[in-house]
N, C-alpha and C positions, 0 to 999 in steps of 0.2 A: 688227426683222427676226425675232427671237426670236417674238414674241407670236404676227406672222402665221403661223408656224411652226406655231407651237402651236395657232392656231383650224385650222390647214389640218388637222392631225392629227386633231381631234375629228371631223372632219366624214371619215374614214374607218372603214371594219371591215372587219375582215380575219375568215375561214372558210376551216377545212381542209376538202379536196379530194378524197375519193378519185379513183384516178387509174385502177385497176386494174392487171393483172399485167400489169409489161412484155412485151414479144414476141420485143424484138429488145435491141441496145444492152448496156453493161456493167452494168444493173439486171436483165435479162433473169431472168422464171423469178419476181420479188418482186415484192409489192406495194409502190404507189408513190404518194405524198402531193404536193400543192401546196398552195400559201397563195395566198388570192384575196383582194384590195386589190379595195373598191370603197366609192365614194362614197356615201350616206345622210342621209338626210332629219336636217338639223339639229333639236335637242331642243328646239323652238321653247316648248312651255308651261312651259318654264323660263326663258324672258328675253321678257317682257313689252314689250312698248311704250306707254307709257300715252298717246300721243297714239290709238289705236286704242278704247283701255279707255274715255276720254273721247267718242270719237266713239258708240261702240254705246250711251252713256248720254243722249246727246244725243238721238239717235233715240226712244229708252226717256219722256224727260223731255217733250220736245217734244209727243208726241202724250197723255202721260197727266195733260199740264197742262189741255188742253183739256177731257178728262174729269171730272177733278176740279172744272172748276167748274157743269158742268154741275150736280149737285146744290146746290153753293151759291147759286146763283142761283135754282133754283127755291124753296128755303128764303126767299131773300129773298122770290121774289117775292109765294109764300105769305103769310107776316107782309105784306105790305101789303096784300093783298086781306084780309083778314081785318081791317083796320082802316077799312076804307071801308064806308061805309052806303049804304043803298038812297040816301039823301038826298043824298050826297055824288057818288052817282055821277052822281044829274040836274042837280046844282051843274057838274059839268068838264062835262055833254054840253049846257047851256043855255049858258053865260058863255063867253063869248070870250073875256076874260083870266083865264088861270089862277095860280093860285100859282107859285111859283117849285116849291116842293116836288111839287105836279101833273105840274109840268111834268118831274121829275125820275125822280119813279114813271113815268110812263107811257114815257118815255127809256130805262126799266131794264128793262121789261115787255119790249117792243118790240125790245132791243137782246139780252135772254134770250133771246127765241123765235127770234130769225135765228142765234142761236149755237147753239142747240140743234136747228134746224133742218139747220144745215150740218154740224154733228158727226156728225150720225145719217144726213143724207143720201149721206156716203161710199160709194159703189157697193162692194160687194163684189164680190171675184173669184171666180167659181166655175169650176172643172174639170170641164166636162161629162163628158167621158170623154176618151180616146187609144186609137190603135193602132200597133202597132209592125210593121214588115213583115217577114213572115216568109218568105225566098226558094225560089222549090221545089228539089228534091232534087238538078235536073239542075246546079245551079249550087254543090254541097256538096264539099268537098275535104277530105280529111285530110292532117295533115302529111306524109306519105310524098308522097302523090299531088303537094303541092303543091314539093317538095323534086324530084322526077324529071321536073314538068311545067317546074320552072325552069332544070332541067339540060339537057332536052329542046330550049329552047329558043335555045341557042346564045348567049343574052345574057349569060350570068355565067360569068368564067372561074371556076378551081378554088379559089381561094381567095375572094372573095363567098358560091359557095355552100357552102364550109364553114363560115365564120364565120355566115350565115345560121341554117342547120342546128343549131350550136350556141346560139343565141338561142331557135329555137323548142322544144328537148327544154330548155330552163329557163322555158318564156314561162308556160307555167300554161293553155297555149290546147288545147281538143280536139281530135277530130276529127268534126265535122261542122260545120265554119264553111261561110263560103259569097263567091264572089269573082264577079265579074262577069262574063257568057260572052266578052268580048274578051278577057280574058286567059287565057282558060280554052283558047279557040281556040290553033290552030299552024298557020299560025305567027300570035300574037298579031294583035290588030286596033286597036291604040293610039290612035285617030280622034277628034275629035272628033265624027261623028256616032253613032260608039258610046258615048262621055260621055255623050251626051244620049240615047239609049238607054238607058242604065244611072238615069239623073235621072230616065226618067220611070216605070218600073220601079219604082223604088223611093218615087217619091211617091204618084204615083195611086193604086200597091198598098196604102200605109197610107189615103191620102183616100178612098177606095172604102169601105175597112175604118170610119172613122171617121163617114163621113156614113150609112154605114147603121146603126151601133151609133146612133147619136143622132137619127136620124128627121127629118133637117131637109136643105134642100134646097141646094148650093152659092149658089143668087143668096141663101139666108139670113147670107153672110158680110160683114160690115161691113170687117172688117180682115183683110188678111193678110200674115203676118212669115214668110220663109221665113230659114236660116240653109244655109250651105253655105262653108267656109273655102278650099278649093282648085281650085273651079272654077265660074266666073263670067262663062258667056257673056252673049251680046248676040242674042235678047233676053235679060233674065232669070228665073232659075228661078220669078221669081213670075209673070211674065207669060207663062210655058208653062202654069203652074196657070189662070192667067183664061182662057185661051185656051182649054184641054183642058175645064175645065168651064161654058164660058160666063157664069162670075160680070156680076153687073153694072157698069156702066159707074162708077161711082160709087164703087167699091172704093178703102179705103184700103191699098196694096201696098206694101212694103217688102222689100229683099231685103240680105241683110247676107251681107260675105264678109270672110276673112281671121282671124275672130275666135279660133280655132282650137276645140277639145273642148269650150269653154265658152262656145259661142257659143247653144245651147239655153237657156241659163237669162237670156243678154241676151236672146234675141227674147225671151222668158216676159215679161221686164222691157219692154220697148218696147209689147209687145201691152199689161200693165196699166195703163201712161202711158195710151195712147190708149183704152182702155174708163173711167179716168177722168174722161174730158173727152167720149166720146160715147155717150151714153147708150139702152139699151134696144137693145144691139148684141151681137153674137156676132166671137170676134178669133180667128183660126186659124192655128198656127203650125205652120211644116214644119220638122223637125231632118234635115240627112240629111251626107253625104260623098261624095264621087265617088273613087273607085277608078282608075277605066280609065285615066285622062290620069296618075296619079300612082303607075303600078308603076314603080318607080326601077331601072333596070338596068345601073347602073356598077359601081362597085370602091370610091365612097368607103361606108368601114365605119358610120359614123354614120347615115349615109342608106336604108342595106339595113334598120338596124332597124325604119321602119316596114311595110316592107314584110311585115315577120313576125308584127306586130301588127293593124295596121287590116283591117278586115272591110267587106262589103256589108251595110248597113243603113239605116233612116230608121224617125222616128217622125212623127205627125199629133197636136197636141192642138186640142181643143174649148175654149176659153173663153167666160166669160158673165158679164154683169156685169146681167142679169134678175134679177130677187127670186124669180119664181117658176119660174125653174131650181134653186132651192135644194133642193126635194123629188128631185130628179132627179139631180143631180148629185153627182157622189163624194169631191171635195175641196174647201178653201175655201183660198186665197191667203193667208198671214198675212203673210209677212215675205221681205224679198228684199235680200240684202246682199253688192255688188259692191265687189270688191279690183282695182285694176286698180297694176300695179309697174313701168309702163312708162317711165317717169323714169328709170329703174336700166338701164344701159347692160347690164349682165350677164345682165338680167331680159330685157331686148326683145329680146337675141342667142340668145338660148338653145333658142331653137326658130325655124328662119330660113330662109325656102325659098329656094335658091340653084343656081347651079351649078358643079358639080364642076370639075376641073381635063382633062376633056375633053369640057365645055359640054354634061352630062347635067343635067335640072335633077332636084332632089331637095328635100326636106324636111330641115335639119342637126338634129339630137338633142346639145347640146352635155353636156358631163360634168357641168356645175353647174349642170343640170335639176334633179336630186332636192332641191340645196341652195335654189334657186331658187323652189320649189313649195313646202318649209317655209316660206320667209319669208312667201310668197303666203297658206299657209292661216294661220300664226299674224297673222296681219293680220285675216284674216277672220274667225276666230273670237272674235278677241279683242273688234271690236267686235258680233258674232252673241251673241257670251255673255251680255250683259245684256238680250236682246232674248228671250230664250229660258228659260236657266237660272233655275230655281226659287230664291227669295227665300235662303235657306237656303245655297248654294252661291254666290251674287252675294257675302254677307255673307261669307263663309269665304273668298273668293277676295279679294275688297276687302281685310280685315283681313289676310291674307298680306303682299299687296301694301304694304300700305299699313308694315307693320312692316318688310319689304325694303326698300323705295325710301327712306322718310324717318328712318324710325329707326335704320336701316344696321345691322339685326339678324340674324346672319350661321345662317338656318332656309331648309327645305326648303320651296321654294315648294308652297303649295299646287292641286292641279290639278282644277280643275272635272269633276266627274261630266257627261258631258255625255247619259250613257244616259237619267238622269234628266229629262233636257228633250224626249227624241225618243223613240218607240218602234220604228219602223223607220230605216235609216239605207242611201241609195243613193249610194257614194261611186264614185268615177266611173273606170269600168275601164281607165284609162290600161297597166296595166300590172302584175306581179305585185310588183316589188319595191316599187312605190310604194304597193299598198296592205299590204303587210308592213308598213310605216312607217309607214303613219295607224293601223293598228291598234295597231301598238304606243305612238305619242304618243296617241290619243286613250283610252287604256285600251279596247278596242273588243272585244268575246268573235268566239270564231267563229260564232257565231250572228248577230250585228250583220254581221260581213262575209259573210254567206252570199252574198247576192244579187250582190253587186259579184264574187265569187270561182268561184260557179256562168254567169254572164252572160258572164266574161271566158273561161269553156272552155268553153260554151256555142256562141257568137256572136261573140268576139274584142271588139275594140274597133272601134267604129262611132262613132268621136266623138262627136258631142254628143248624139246619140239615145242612147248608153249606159244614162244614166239611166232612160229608161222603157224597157228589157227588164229592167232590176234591178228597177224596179216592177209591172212585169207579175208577173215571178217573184213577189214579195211576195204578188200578187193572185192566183195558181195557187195558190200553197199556203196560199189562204183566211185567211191571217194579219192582214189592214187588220182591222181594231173600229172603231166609230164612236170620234168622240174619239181615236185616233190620230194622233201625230205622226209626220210622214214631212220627213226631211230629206236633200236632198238638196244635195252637193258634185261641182263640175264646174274641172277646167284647163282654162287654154288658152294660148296662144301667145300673148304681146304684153308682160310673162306676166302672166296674170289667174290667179283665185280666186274662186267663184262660189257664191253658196248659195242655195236655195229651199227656204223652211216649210212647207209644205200640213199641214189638219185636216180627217181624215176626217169626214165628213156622215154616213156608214152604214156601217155592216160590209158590205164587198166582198165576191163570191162570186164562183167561178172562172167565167169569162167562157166563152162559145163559143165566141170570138173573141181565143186569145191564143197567144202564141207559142211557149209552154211547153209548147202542151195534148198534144201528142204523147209530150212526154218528161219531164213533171214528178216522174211518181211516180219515175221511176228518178233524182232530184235530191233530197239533194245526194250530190254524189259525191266518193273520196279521190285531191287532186290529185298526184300525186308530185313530188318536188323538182324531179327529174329522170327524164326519159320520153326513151328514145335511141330516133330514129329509122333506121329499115331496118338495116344490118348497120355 
């Protein structure tokens, strides 16, 4: 009872509060203090798991054994060509029975070239381009506006939209996000044929954007993985896409739902299975979230938080697994390493779409989210580490470890530099306090969280499209070099932990076409703790 005590402790911090000068009451006239109790990301790169540490080495060993022997074999195969004579060679091509040892060489020739055939023939993944959509102006809210449009509407008594109100003056979010015109409308128009309004808005605006930055025609699409966690009509989202752009009949379509903010980086993952296995193909993934069906208008407190978070957005990415997109295209696929913690009863409740206790549905934000999401990323990272981290910091992290766990050498674990392995870093804007906590476990600068922290008072959080306006940003402020690593971290609901490698092809130059181009120069800007809305 003591110990559970004790871990429940750690996984709290407390912050004092100004209050300001009372008004009223027997403080009236002074200033006035609180203590704020909230939960935080457990110190996860200090309690390792080495069934994790194991698995990222697995990954690491598995593919650089294949490598490895590639040169061996060609050594071999060298020294035997080099003992064979013109004489010898009309001896195997006349005689029908050979040596055993003939027969051995030419076994070893033969069974070289299919190994080094099939190592080399691994399709690469290339990143043609993406686009993220950018909504126009008429559909832009600032918090005031969105705080008197909620009032306006007669759906939240008084204590909803205070508690609201006080979410959004700490969310870390601007004022020029952008919400759907159904809820923009009064009185609201909550419909599903404004859902689908809003879905098609939002995709064809990025596909439009994407098929013309890349010069190719929608029947050029082999594959397509759309992702969308909250709303999943009949037909679906991907067969509004075949239909809107007449793709061909022969399309491989997939539409994934449920998966929640990290569901962009599985379609990423499902699109490279399938360029895999078909070749001389182009695989096109839609990230988006629907709004309209999921403004939550009850009383329960947990459920109002998304409502102060999530945003109108979608992204479009280009994949290719062509050799000769390589001149053309911006990124290359390295490494994709999925955490899924759904076994864990605490983990798959924790974010839970349900309904309230007067049959409002909603989306639950449970308290042992933030505890939840550490488990998730030290899982992920731990086996990302050896797939990524430079020889140097595997070896200093290993030798740590290895003197904690077996030698029971009572030293400060040591924590992987992980700047060293990435040069840009788009961690996934869930939210402000959660990326306070990656920055601080991952030793992360402000400069490393620029994009995740400009995107989130930018744009809000747009689930699983996040990541590509954190990279667009990158791409506005001309930052990608060839040879740059871009790593990107995405949550989600189930609860999952998601990561995708990309290496830059070319140094990127600010596009025409990006979402930032309006407002970049005046980025990045200083967020305040606390920003009080209207009086």
């Amino acid at each position: 009872m003591h110990s559970s005590m004790v871990k429940e402790e750690s996984l709290l911090s407390t912050e004092i509060v100004a209050r300001g000068v009372e008004k009223s009451g027997p403080n009236a006239g002074f200033q006035t203090f609180s203590i704020r109790v909230r939960r935080r990301l457990p110190d996860f790169l200090h309690s390792v798991n080495l069934r994790h540490v194991k698995l990222g080495y697995h990954y690491l060993i598995s593919n650089a054994l294949y490598l490895l022997a590639i040169p061996v074999l060609l050594l071999i195969f060298s020294a035997e060509v080099k003992t064979l004579r013109r004489y010898d060679v009309w001896i195997l091509w006349e005689q029908p029975s050979l040596e055993l040892i003939s027969i051995l060489s030419i076994s070893a020739l033969i069974g070289s070239l299919i190994l080094v055939y099939c190592v080399f023939s691994v399709r690469p993944i290339y990143l043609v381009d993406f686009a993220c959509y950018k909504p126009s102006e008429e559909f832009g809210v600032t918090k005031e506006y969105f705080m008197a449009h909620s009032k306006r509407t007669g759906l939240f008594d008084d204590g909803s939209l205070g508690f609201q109100k006080k979410i959004l003056e700490k969310s870390g979010i601007g004022e020029r996000t952008y919400f759907p015109g159904a809820i923009l409308a009064y009185p609201p128009r909550l419909t599903m044929r404004e859902a689908r309004a809003e879905a098609e808005m939002v995709m064809f605006g990025a596909l439009d954007e994407v098929f013309e930055k890349c010069k190719i025609s929608p029947k050029d699409i082999s594959i397509l993985v759309v992702n969308c966690s909250l709303f999943n009509p009949t037909p679906s989202l991907s067969a509004m896409i075949v239909n809107h752009y007449k793709m061909r009949e022969n399309i491989l379509s997939f539409n994934l739902g449920g998966m929640g903010c990290s569901a962009g980086i599985i379609a990423l993952d499902l699109a490279r299975e399938m360029l895999k296995v078909y070749g001389s193909s182009y695989a096109l993934v839609v990230s988006t979230e629907n709004i309209t069906l999921n403004w939550y208008h009850g009383t329960n407190r947990s459920m109002l938080i998304p409502n102060c978070l999530f945003r109108m957005g979608g992204a479009a990415i280009l994949l290719s697994n062509k050799r000769k997109d390589r001149r053309r295209a911006k990124y290359e696929l390295f490494h994709m390493v999925r955490t899924h913690k759904g076994s864990d009863d605490k983990s798959y409740k924790c974010v839970f779409q349900e309904e309230d206790d007067c049959k409002k549905t909603g989306l639950t934000l449970s308290k042992e989210l933030m505890e939840v999401a550490g488990h998730a990323l030290k899982a992920n990272i731990t086996t990302l580490g050896p797939l990524i981290l430079p020889l140097s910091e595997q070896i200093l992290f290993l030798a740590s470890l290895f003197a904690r766990k077996l030698l029971r050498m009572k030293m400060k674990p040591y924590i992987p530099d992980f700047k060293l392995a990435a040069q840009h870093f788009c961690m996934h804007a869930g939210g402000r306090a959660v990326l306070d906590a990656l920055q601080k476990n991952l030793s992360l600068s402000e400069h490393n969280m620029e994009p995740s922290r400009m995107t989130l008072h930018r744009f809000g959080n747009t689930s699983s499209s996040t990541l590509w306006y954190e990279l667009a940003y990158i791409e506005a402020k001309e930052r990608i070099k060839k040879g740059d690593v871009v790593w990107q971290v995405a949550f989600g609901s189930g609860f999952k932990c998601n990561s995708a490698i990309w290496r830059a092809l070319k140094t990127v130059k600010r596009s025409t076409k990006n979402p930032w181009l309006d407002c970049i120069d005046s980025y990045p800007v200083e967020i305040p703790e606390f920003e009080k809305i209207g009086n």
